[in-house]
matplotlib code that plots the C-alpha trace (Angstrom):
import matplotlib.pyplot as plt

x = [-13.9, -10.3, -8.4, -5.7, -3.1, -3.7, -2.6, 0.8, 3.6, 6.9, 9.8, 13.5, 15.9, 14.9, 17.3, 16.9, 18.0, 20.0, 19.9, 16.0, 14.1, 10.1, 8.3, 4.2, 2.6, -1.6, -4.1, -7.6, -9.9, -12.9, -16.4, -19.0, -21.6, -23.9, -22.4, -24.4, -26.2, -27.4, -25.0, -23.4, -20.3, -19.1, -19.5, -22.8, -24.0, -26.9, -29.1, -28.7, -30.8, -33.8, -36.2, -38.8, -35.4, -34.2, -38.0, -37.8, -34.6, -36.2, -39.3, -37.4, -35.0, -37.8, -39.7, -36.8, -36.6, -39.8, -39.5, -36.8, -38.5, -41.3, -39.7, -37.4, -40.6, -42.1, -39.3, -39.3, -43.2, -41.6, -43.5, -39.7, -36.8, -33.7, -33.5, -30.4, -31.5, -30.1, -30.7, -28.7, -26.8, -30.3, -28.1, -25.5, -28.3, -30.9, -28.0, -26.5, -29.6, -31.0, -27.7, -28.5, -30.2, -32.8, -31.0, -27.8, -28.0, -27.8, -26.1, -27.1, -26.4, -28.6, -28.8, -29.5, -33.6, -33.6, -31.7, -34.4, -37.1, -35.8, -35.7, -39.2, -38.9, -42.1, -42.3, -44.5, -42.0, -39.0, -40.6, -41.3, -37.5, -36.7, -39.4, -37.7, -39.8, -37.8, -40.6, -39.4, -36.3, -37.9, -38.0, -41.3, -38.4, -35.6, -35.4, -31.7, -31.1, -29.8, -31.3, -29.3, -25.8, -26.1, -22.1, -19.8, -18.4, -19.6, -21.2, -18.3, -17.2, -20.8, -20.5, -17.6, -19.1, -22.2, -19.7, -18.0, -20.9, -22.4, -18.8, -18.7, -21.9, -21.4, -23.8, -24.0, -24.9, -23.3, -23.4, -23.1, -21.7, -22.7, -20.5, -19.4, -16.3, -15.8, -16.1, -13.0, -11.6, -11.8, -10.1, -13.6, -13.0, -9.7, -9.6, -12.9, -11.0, -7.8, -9.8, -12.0, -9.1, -7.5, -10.6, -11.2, -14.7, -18.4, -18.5, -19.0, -18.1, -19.5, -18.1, -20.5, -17.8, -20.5, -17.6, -18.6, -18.2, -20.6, -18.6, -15.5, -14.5, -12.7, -9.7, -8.9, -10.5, -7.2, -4.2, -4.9, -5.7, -9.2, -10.4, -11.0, -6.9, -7.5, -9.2, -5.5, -3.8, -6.6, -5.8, -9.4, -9.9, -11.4, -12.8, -14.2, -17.3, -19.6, -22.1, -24.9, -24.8, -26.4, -25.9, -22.1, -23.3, -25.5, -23.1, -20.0, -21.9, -23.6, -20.1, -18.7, -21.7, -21.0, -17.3, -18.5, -21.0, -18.3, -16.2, -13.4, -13.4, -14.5, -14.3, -14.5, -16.6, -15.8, -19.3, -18.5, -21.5, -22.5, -24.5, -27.1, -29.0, -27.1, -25.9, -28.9, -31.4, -29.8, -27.2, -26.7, -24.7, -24.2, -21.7, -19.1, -20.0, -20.9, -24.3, -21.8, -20.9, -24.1, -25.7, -22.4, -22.9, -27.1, -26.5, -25.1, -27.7, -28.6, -32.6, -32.5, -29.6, -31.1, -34.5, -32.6, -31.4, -34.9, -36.4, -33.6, -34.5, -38.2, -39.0, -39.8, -42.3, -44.3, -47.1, -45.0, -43.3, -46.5, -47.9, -45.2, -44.7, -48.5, -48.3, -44.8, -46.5, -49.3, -47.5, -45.4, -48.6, -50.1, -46.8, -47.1, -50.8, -49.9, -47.2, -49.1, -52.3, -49.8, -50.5, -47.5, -45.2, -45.0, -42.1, -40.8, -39.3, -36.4, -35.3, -36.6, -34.4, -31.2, -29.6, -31.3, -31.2, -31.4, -28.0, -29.6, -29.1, -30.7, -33.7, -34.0, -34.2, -37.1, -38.8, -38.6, -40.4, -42.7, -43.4, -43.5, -46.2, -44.5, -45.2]
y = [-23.0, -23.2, -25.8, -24.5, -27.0, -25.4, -22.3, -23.9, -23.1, -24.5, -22.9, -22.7, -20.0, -16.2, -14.3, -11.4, -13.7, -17.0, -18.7, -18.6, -20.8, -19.9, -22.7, -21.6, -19.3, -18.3, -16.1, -15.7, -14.9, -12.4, -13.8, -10.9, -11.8, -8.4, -5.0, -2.4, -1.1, -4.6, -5.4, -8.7, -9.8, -12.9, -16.3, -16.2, -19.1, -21.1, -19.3, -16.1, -17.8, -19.0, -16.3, -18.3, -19.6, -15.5, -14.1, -16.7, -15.3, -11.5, -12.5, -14.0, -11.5, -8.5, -10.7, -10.7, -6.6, -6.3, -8.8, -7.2, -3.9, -5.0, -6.6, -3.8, -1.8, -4.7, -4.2, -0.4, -1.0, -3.9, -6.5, -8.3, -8.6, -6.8, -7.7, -8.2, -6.9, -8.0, -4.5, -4.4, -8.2, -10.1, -11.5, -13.5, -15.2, -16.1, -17.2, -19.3, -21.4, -21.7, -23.3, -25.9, -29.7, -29.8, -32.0, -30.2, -28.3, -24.5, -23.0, -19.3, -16.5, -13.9, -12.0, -14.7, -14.2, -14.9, -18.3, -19.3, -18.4, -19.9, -23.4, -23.1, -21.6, -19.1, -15.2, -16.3, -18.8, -16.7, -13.7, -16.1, -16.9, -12.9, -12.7, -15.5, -17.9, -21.4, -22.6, -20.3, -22.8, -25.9, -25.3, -25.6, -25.7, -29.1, -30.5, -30.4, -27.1, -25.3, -22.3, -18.8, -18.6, -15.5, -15.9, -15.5, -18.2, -21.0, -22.0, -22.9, -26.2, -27.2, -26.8, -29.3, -31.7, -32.1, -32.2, -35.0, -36.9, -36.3, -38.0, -41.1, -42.0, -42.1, -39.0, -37.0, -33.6, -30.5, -28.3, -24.7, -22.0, -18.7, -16.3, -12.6, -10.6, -10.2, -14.1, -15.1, -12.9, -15.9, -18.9, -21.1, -20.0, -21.1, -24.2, -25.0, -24.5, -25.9, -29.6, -29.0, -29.1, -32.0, -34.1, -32.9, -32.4, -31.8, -28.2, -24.7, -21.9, -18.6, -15.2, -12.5, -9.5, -6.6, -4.1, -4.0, -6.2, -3.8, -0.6, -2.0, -1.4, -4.1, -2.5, -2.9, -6.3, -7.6, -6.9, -9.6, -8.1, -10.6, -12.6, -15.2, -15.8, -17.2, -20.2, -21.1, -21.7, -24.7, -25.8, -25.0, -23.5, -20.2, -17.3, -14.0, -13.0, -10.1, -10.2, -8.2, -10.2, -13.4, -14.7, -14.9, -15.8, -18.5, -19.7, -20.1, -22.0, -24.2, -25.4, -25.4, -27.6, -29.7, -30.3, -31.4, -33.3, -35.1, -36.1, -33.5, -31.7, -27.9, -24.5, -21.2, -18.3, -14.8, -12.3, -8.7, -7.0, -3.5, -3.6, -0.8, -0.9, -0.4, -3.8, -4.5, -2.8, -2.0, 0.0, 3.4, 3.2, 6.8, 6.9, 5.5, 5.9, 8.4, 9.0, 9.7, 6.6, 4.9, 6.4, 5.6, 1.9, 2.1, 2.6, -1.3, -2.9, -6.6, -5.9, -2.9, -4.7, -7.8, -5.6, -3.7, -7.1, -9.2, -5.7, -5.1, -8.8, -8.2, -10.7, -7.8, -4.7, -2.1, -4.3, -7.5, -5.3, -4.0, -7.8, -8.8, -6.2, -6.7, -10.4, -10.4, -7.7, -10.1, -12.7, -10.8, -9.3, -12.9, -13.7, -11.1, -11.5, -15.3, -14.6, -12.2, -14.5, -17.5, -18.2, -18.0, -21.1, -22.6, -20.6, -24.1, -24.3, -22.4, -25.8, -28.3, -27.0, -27.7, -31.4, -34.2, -35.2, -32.2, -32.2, -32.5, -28.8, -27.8, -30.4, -29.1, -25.4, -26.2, -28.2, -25.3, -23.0, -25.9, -25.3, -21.4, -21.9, -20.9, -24.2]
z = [6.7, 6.3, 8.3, 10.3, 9.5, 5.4, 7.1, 8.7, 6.3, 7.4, 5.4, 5.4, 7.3, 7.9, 5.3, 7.7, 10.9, 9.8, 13.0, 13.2, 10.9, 10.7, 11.7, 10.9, 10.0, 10.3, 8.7, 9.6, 7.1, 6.3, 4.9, 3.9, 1.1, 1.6, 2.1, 4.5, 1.2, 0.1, -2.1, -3.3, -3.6, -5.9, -4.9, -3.3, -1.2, -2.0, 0.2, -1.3, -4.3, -2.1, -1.8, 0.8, 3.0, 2.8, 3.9, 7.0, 8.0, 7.8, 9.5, 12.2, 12.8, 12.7, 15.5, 17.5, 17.3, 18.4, 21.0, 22.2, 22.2, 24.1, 27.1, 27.8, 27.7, 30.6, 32.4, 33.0, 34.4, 36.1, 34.5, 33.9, 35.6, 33.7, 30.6, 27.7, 24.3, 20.7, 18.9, 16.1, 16.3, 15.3, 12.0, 14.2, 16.6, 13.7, 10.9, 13.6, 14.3, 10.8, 9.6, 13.1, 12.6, 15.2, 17.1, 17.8, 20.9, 21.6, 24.7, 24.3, 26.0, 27.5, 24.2, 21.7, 22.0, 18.1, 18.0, 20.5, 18.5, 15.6, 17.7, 18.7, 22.0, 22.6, 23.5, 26.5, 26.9, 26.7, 29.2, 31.8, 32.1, 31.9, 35.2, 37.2, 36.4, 36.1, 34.0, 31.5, 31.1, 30.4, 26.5, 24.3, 21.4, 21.5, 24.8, 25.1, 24.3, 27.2, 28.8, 28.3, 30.6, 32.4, 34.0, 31.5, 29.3, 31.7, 29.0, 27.2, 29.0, 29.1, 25.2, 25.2, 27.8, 25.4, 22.1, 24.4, 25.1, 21.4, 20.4, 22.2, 21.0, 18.0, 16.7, 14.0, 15.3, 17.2, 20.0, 19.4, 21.6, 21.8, 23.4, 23.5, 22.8, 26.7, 27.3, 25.1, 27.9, 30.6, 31.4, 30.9, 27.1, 26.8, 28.6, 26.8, 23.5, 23.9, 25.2, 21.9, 19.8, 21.1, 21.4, 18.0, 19.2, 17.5, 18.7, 17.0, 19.1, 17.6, 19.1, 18.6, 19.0, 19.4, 20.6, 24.1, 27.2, 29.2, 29.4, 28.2, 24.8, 22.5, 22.3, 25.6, 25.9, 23.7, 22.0, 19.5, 16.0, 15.9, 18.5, 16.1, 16.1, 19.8, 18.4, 16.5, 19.7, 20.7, 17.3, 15.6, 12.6, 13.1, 10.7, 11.2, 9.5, 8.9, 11.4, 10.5, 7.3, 7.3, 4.5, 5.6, 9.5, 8.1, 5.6, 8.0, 10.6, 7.7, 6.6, 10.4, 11.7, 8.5, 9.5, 13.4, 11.8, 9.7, 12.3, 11.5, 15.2, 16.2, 14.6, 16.0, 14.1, 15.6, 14.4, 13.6, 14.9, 17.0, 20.0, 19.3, 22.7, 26.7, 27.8, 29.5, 31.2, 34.0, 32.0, 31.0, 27.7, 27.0, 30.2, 28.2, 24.3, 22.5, 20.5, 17.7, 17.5, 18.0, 15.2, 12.6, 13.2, 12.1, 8.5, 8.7, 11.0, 9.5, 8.6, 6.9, 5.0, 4.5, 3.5, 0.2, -0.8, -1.1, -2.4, -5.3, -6.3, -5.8, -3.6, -1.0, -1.0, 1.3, 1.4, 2.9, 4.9, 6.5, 7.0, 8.8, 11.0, 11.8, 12.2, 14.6, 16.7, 17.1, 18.2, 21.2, 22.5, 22.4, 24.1, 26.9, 27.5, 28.0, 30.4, 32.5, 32.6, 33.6, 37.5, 40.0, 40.4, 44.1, 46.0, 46.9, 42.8, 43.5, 44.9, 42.1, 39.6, 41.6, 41.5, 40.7, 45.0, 46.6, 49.1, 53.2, 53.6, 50.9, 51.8, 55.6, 53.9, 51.2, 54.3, 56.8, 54.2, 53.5, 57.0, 57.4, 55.1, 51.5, 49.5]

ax = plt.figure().add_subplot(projection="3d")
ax.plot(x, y, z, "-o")
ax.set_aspect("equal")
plt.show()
């Protein structure tokens, strides 16, 4: 990833305007390895050459599609509660956490099922969490991995209070930070940034920009031409990447996580992605988008993408296709019929999952319905 200070030019006088004298200057740049059709560019990564590393990355990115299609279909019989789904962005979430060590730590978002899958976290797991169950957020996958932020960007000064702590112990791993397009829209974003920078912290902060911040587009979100330019004010080195490429999403974290790693501070990737699906459940996407435009962003979707590359190579056919569809759908069902066989937590655990003391007020409450006979 390049450095920002490499892109800081200081030169002499403006021959246009003599009094003004340009002191920097900034470019952001582009990384895309596989076009919507499959194709490569020049200057493939190393991954691109491992067939077994790209068939991982397929098989976890189909699970997460049919994941994702099953619990929206528990929620509308109301077996979930209302539920975020990844359709279409499955590159940014699953590239991000293959380029992790085990022991960084991932603070998702509600819509990065596949990163948590990746880590280890289970279907069962993971729809346990989308019914309100807090059991759901003690992770089966690394232990300091956070559960998904459902407020927007508050995740983002947690990410720097773990890079913090990470730092003055002397480790060699990163956090990672996922975020939206609409979350580089709040203050928790920027202040988060800018302390990154000058702590030169062990923190990645990946921006999946999907378009839409529920109903509102990404044009009006910012003026700013990418949202990865936000990163140079923090002084972070930043990069847009193709999204629903991962090959390019896995590559640009792999070097970024490298850098935190190394001592050398924080970097900012910003995802180019669609959201295919409504924001969540509970929305109703065709109020403020057309189908038009739905259907012009399929053609570049990451699987089918990823699919015409391992098949041009030959590393892909029918057959596997077939067996792994088989074998994911297995696993969600076994995920949903564990969920739904998993007995009721107490009431009371609402309260256990609070503070470490629970304050007196909050004590008195979780006694009282002790006492009205809900523990």
């Amino acid at each position: 990833m390049p450095d920002v200070a490499t892109n800081l030019q200081r030169v002499h006088p403006d021959r246009s305007h003599p009094e003004r004298t340009v002191v920097a200057r900034f470019e952001i740049c582009y990384r895309r390895y596989l076009d919507a059709d499959g194709n490569t560019a020049d200057g493939l990564p190393p991954l691109a050459r491992d067939a077994d590393r790209l068939r991982a990355l397929y098989r976890a990115m189909t699970l997460t599609r049919l994941f994702d299609k099953r619990a929206v279909a528990m929620q509308r019989i109301g077996q979930i509660g209302t539920y975020a789904s990844s359709l279409g962005q499955e590159a940014v979430p699953v590239g991000v956490a293959a380029a992790m060590a085990q022991n960084d730590v991932l603070l998702p978002t509600y819509r990065d099922q596949g990163a948590m899958l990746w880590r280890g976290v289970t279907p069962a797991q993971l729809l346990l969490s989308w019914g309100g169950d807090e059991r759901g957020n003690q992770h089966w996958g690394p232990a300091e991995d956070f559960p998904p932020a459902i407020p927007i960007a508050s995740q983002a000064p947690h990410a720097v209070g773990v890079a913090t702590a990470i730092k003055l112990r002397g480790e060699h791993r990163a956090a990672v930070c996922m975020l939206g397009d609409g979350a580089t829209s709040k203050g928790d974003f920027y202040e988060a940034l800018n302390l990154a920078g000058v702590w030169s912290l062990p923190v990645l902060f990946v921006v999946t920009n999907n378009q839409w911040a529920i109903s509102l587009p990404r044009a009006s979100q910012s003026a700013a031409e990418t949202l990865a330019q936000k990163a140079i004010a923090g002084g972070v080195p930043a990069e847009q990447v193709d999204g629903n490429d991962v090959l390019a999403v896995h590559q640009a974290a792999t070097e970024a996580l490298e850098r935190a790693r190394s001592g050398l501070g924080a970097s900012l990737i910003e995802a180019l992605t669609y959201r295919l699906s409504d924001h969540t459940t509970a929305d109703d996407a065709s109020r403020y988008r057309s189908t038009e435009e739905v259907s012009a962003h399929w053609p570049a979707e990451p699987l089918t993408r990823l699919r015409a590359y391992l098949g041009r190579l030959g590393w892909w056919s029918k057959a596997d296709e077939e067996a792994l569809l088989k074998d994911c759908e297995r696993i969600v069902e076994e995920g949903r019929a564990a969920y739904l066989a998993m007995p009721a937590d107490h009431p009371t655990a609402m309260f256990d999952h609070l503070f470490a003391t629970l304050p007196r007020s909050l004590a008195v409450q979780r006694r009282r319905f002790e006492e009205n006979g809900h523990g």
